[in-house]
Rosetta silent file (secondary structure, phi, psi, omega in degrees, C-alpha in Angstrom):
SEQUENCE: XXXXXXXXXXXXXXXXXXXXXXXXXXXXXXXXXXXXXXXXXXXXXXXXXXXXXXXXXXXXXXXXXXXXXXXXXXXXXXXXXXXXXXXXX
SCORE:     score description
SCORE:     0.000 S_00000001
   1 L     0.000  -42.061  169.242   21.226    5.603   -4.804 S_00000001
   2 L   -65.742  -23.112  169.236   20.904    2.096   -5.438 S_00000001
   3 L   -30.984  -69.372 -155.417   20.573    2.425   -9.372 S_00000001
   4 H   -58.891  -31.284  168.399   23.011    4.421   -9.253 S_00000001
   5 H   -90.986   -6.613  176.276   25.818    1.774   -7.566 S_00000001
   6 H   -74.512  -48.969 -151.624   24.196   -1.222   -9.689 S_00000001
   7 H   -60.678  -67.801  165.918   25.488    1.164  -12.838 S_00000001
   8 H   -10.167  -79.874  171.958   28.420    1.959  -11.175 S_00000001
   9 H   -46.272  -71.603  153.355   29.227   -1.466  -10.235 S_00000001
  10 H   -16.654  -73.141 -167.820   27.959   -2.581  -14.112 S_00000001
  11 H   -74.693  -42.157  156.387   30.552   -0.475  -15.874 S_00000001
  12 H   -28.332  -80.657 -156.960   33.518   -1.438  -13.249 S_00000001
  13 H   -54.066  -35.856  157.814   32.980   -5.129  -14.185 S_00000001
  14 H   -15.044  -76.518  143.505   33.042   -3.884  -17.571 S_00000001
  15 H    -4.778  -88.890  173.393   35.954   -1.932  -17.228 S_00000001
  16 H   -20.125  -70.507 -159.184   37.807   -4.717  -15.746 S_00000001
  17 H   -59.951  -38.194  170.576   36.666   -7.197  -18.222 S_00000001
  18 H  -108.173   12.414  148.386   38.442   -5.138  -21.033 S_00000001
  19 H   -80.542  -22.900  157.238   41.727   -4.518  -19.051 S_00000001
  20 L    96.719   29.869 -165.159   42.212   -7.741  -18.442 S_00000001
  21 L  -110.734  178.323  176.170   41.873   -6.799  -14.252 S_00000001
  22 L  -102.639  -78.310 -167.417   40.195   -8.366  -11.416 S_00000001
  23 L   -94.379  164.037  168.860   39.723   -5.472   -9.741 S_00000001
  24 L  -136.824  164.923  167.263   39.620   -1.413  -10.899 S_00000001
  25 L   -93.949  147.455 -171.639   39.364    1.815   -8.565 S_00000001
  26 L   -99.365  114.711  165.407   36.106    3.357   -8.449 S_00000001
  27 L   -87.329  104.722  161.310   35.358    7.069   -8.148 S_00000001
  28 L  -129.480 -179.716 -167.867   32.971    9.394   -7.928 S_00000001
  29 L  -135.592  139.682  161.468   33.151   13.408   -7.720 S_00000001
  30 L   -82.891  113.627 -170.510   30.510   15.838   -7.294 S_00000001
  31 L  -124.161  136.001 -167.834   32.126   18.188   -9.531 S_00000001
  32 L   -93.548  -36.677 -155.091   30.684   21.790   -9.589 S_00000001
  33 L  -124.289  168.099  173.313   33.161   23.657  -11.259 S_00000001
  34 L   -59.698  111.697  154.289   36.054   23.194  -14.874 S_00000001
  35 L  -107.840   12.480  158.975   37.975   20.478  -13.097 S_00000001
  36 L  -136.623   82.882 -172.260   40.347   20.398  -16.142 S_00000001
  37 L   -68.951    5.834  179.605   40.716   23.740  -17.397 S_00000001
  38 L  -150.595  148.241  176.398   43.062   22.612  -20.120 S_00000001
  39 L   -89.329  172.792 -176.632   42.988   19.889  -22.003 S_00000001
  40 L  -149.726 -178.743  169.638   45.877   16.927  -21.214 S_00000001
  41 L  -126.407  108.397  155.341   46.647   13.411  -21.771 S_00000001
  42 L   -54.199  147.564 -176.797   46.831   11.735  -18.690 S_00000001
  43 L   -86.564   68.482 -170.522   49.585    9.189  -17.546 S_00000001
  44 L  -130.450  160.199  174.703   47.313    6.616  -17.506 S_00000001
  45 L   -97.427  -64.042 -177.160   46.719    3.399  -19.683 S_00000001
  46 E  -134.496  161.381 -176.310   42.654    3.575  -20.152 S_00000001
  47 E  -146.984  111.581 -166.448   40.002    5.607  -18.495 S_00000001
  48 E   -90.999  148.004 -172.235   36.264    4.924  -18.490 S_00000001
  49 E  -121.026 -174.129  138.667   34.353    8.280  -17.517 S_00000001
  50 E  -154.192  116.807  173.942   30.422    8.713  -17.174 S_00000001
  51 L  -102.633  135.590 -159.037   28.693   11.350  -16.370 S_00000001
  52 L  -109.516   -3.824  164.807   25.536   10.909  -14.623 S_00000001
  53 L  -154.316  169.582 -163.625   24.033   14.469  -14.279 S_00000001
  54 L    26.035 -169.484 -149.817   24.507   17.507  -16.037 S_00000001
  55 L   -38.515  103.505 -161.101   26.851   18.523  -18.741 S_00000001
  56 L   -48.322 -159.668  173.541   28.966   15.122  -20.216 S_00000001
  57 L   -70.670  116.150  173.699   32.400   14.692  -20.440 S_00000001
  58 E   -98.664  156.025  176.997   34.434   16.878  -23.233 S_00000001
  59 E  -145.888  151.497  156.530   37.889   15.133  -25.029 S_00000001
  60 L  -115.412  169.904  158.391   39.791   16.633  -28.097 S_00000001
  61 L   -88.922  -14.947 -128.664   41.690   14.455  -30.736 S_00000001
  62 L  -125.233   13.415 -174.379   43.664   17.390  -31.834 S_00000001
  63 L   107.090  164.851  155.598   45.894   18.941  -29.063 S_00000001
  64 L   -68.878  -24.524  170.319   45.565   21.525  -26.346 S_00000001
  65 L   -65.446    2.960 -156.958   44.998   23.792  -29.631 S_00000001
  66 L  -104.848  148.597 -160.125   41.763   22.463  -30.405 S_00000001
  67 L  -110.812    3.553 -172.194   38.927   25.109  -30.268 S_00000001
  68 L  -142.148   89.941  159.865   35.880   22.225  -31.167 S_00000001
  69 L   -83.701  171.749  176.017   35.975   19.683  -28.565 S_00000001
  70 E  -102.237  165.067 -158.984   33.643   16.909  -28.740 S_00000001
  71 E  -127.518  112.470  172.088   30.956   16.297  -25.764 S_00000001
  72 L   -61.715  121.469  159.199   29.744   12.807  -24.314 S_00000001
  73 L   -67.822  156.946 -175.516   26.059   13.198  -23.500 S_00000001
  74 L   -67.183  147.069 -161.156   25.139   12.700  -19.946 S_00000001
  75 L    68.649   -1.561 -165.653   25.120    9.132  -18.986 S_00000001
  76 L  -101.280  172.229 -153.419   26.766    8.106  -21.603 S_00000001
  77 E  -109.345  150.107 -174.152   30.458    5.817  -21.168 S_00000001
  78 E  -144.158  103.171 -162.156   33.136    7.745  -22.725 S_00000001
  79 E  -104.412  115.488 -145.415   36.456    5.070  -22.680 S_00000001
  80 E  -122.022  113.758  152.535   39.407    7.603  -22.775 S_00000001
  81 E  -136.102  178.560 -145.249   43.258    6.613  -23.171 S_00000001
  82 L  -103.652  156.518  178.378   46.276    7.877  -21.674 S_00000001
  83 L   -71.319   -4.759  132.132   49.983    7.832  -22.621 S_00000001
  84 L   -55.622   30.881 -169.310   50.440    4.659  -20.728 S_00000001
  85 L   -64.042  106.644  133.759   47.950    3.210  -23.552 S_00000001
  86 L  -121.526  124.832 -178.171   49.219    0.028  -25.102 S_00000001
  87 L   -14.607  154.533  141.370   47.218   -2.043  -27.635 S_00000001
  88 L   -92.022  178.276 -169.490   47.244   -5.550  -26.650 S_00000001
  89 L  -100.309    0.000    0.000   49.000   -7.987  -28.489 S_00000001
């Protein structure tokens, strides 16, 4: 458990550090089940994901159409953005 909030804590300041934030909200979910049965683009600017056990994270480039998403391996940082996205300047 403690690793596991140094990492945690690690990729936050991370996070932060390329958002330009002080602070970010942290999450985590035991998630058992498809908790996004479709893909979407969230209304978000950026989104860092990690998964730390079993199967990673999937994203497409291509649409809700896309039959070959691609797969983060577990543990690995997967930095995701959202239609509130904008470059900086």
């Amino acid at each position: 458990p403690v690793a596991l909030a140094a990492d945690m804590t690690r990729l936050a300041a991370i996070f932060a550090a390329i958002i330009g934030r002080d602070r970010v909200r942290v999450r985590l979910d035991g998630v058992t089940h498809d908790s996004c049965r479709h893909f979407h683009v969230d209304a978000i600017g950026l989104r860092l994901l990690c998964t730390y056990r079993g199967e990673g994270t999937q994203w497409t480039m291509c649409g809700p159409e896309c039959r070959a998403p691609h797969q983060a391996p577990a543990c690995s940082v997967a930095l995701l953005k959202g239609t509130r996205h904008t470059p900086p300047a």
